[in-house]
C-alpha positions in Angstrom: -54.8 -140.5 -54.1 -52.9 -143.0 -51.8 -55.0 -144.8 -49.4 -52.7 -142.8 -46.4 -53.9 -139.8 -48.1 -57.7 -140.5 -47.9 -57.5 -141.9 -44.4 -56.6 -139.0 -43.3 -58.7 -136.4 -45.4 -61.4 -139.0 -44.1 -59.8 -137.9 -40.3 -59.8 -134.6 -41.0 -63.2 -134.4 -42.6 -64.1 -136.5 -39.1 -63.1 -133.9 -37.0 -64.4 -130.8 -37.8 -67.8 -132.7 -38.5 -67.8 -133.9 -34.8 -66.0 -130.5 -33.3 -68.5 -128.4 -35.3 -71.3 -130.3 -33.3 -70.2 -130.3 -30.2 -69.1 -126.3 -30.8 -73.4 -126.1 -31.4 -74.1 -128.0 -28.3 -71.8 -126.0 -26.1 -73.5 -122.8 -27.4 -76.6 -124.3 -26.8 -75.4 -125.2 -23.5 -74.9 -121.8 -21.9 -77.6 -119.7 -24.1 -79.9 -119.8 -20.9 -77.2 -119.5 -18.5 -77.2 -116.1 -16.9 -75.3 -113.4 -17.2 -72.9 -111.3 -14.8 -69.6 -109.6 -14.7 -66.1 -111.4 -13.6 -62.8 -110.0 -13.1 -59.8 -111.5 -13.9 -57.8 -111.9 -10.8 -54.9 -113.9 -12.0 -53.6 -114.8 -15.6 -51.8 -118.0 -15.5 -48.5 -117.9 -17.7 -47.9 -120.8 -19.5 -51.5 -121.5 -19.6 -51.7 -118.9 -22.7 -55.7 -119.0 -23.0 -56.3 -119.4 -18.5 -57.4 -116.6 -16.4 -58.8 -117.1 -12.6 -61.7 -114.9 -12.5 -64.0 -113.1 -9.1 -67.4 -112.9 -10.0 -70.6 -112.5 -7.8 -73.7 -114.8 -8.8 -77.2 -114.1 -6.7 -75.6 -112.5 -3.8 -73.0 -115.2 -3.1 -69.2 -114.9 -4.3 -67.0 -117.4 -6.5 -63.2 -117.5 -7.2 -62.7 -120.1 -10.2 -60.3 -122.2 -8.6 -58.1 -123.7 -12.0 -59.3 -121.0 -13.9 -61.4 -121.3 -17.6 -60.8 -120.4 -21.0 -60.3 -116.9 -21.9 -58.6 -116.6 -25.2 -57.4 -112.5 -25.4 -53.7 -112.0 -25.7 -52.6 -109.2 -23.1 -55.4 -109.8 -21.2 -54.4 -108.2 -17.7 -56.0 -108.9 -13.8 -58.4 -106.5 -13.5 -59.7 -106.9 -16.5 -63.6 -107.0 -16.3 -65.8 -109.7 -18.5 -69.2 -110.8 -19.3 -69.3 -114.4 -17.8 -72.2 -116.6 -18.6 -72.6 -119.0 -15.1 -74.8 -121.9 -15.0 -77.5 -121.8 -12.5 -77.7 -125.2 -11.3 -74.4 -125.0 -10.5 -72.9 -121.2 -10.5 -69.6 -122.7 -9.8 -69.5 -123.6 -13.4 -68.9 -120.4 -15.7 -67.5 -119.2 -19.4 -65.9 -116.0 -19.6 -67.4 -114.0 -22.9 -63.6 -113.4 -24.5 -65.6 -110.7 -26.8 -67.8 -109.0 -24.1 -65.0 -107.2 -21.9 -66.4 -104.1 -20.1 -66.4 -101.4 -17.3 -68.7 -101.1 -14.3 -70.4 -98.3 -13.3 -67.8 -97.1 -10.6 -65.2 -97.2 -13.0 -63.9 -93.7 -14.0 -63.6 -94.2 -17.7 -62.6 -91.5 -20.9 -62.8 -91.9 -24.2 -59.6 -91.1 -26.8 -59.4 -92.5 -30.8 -57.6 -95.6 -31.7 -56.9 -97.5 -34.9 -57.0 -101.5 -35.8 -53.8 -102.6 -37.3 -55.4 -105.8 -37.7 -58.3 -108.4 -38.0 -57.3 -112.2 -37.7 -59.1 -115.1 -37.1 -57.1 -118.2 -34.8 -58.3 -121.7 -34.0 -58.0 -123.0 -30.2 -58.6 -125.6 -28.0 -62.0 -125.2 -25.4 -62.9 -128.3 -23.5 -63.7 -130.7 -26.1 -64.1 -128.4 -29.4 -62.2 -126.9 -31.3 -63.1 -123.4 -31.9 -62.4 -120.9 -34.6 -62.6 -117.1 -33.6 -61.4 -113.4 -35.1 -59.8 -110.7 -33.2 -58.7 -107.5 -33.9 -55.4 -105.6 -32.6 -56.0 -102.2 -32.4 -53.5 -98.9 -31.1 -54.6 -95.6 -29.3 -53.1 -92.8 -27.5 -53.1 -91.4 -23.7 -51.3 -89.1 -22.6 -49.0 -89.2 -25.1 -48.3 -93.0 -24.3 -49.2 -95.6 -27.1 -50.8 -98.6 -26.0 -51.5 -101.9 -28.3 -54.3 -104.2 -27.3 -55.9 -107.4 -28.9 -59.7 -107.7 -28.4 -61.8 -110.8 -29.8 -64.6 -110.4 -31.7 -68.3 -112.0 -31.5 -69.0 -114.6 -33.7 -71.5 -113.0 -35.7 -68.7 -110.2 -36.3 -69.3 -109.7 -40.2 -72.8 -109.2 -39.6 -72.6 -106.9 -36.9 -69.6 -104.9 -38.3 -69.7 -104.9 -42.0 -67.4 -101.8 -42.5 -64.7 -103.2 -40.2 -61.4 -102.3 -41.7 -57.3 -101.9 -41.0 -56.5 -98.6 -40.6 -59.5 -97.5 -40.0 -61.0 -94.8 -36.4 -63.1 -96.3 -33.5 -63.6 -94.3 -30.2 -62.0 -96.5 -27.8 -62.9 -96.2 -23.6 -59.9 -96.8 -21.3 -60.1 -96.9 -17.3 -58.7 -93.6 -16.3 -56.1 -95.2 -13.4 -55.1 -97.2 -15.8 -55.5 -96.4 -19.7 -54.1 -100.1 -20.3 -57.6 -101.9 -19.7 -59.4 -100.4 -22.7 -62.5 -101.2 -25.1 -62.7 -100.8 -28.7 -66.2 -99.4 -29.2 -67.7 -100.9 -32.6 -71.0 -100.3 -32.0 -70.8 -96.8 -33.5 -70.8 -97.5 -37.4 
């Protein structure tokens, strides 16, 4: 190997040392940051991985004001997250890209849908690069097909061994508007 060659293996090698580090620490970070729900109010276009989200923290509400990484494609306002907020500073939050849910005054049904596929992406948060899978899955309302992406935890293999293309999940979609919808894996 030329020496061009093994600077920049030794870069590369460099790099996802010091990313996978500072991926643990960011974790770490926000493990004892609490938890509450955030809606997407705004996606911002050109910003493919930026939503601005609403979210109440102890009584007191928030409106990110450049909005923060959420990494779902199709992703629409309205769209309801887990957000973990830092209590020292609640202004300071990370939307859960695989925890998307429904509140309890949502009207929600349930109806069968399909993954048509499981991919994993890198991207860009803050200072780290990240690695994460996602699925795209395809259900039916009303006679109307919808297609929806929907990242997946981490932990993903562990948690869903049998996850397969082509294969059934229940999926819950918001009745007044069956395009905000859940894949439910939990029921392997």
């Amino acid at each position: 190997m030329d020496n061009a060659k093994l600077k920049t293996v030794f870069f590369l090698l460099m790099t996802l040392i010091l990313c996978s580090c500072f991926s643990k620490g960011r974790i770490n970070r926000v493990a004892n940051w609490d938890e509450t729900i955030g809606v997407m109010t705004k996606r911002l276009y050109g910003k493919s991985s930026v939503g601005e989200f609403k979210y109440t923290y102890k009584n007191k509400e928030y409106i990110s004001k450049n909005g923060t990484g959420i990494n779902v494609p199709g992703s629409i306002p309205g769209e309801k997250y887990i957000l973990k907020v830092n209590p020292q500073n609640p202004e300071e939050y990370i939307p859960i890209d695989w925890k998307p849910t429904f509140t309890d005054d949502e009207q929600i049904a349930l109806t069968t849908g399909t993954i048509t596929k499981v991919y994993k992406f890198m991207y860009f948060s803050e200072d780290t690069i990240l690695a994460s899978h996602g699925i795209n899955f395809n259900y039916s309302v009303d006679d109307y097909e919808y297609e929806r992406s929907q990242r997946l935890p981490p932990n993903f293999k562990k948690l869903y061994g049998n996850l397969q293309v082509d294969k059934e999940y229940k999926v819950k979609y918001l009745v007044k508007n069956p395009q905000r919808a859940i894949l439910i894996l939990d029921n392997e």
